[in-house]
N, C-alpha and C positions, 0 to 999 in steps of 0.2 A: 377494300381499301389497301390489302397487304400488298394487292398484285398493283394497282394502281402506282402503289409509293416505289414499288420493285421495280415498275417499268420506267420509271421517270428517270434512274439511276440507268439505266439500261443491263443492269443485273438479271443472270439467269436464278432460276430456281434453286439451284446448285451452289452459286453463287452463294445466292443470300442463307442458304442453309450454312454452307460453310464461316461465312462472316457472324451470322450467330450465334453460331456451336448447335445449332436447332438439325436434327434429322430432315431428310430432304422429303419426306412422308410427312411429317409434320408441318413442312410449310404448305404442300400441296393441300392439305386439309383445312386449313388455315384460309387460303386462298381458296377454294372451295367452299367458305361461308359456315366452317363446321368450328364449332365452340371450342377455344382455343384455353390453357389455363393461365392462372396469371404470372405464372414466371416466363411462359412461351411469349405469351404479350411482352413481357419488362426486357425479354432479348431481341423481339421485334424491335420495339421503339426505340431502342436504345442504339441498333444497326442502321433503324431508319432515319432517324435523331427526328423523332417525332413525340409525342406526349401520349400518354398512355389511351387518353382518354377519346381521341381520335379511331385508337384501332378497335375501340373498344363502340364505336358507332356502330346501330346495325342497320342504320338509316342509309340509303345507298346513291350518291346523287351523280346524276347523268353530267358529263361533260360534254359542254357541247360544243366546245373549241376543237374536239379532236376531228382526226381527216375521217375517222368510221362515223363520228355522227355525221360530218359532214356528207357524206357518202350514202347516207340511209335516204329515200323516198321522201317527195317531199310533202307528200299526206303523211306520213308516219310526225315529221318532224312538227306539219301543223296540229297535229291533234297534240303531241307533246308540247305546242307553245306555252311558257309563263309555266311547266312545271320542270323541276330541277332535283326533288329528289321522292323515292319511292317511302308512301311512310301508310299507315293505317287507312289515309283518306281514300285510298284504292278501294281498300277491302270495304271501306261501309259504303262507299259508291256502289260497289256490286252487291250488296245486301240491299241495300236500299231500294234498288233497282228489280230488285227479283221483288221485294215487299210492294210496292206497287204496282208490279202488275201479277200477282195475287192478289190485291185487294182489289185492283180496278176488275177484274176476273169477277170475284164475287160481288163488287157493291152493284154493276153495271148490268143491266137485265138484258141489252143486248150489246155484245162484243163491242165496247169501245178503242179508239185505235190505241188508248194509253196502253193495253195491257201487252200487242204485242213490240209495240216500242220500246216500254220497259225493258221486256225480258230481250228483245236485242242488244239495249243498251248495255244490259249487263254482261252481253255475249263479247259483246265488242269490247268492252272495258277488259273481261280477263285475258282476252286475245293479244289486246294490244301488250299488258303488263307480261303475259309469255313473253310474245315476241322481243319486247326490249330486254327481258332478261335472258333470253337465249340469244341474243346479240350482243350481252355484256355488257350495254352501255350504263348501267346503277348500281 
């Protein structure tokens, strides 16, 4: 969210550190998604003129106005249709997904195709949430 609100401004790192008074190691950690205190927050927000409680999201939501999504594959973009930001329902999709096809494994006397679908789909679920996080887009 810090880097997002930083680039909007068109502010460097440097920048924003100095408009702070925040070390330039400190923002980079910050932007990095690393747990930040709450005085460092109240001089973010306060440079960003933003509310505390924003920076303080750890919910990460994909922009999809910008030219990089625009720019991503357009299988990527359709399996991302109608989601907007990264939150739990990820992680129990891919739980989920691996518990049914362990259970279709065992309840199933012979190989039904649930179990290796599941365990794809779960394969594919965490691939894709890399991939958009190592493209930055959340």
């Amino acid at each position: 969210m810090v880097k997002r609100l930083r680039e909007r401004r068109s502010w460097s790192q440097e920048q924003l550190a100095q408009l702070s008074g925040l070390s330039l190691r400190t923002v980079q950690r910050v932007e990095a998604g690393n747990r930040a205190s709450l005085e460092t927050l109240k001089a973010l927000s306060s440079v960003l003129e933003t509310d505390i409680s924003i920076l303080k999201e750890e919910i990460m939501v994909i922009d999809k106005d910008s030219e990089q999504w625009r720019a991503e594959p357009l299988p990527i973009r359709m399996l991302l249709w109608g989601v907007n930001k990264r939150g739990r329902e990820w992680l129990v999709i891919e739980i989920l997904m691996v518990l049914v096809g362990i259970a279709s494994w065992i309840v199933f006397e012979h190989r039904h195709i649930a179990t290796p679908l599941a365990f794809i789909c779960a394969y594919a679920s965490a691939k894709l949430v890399a991939y958009v996080d190592k493209r930055g887009h959340w």
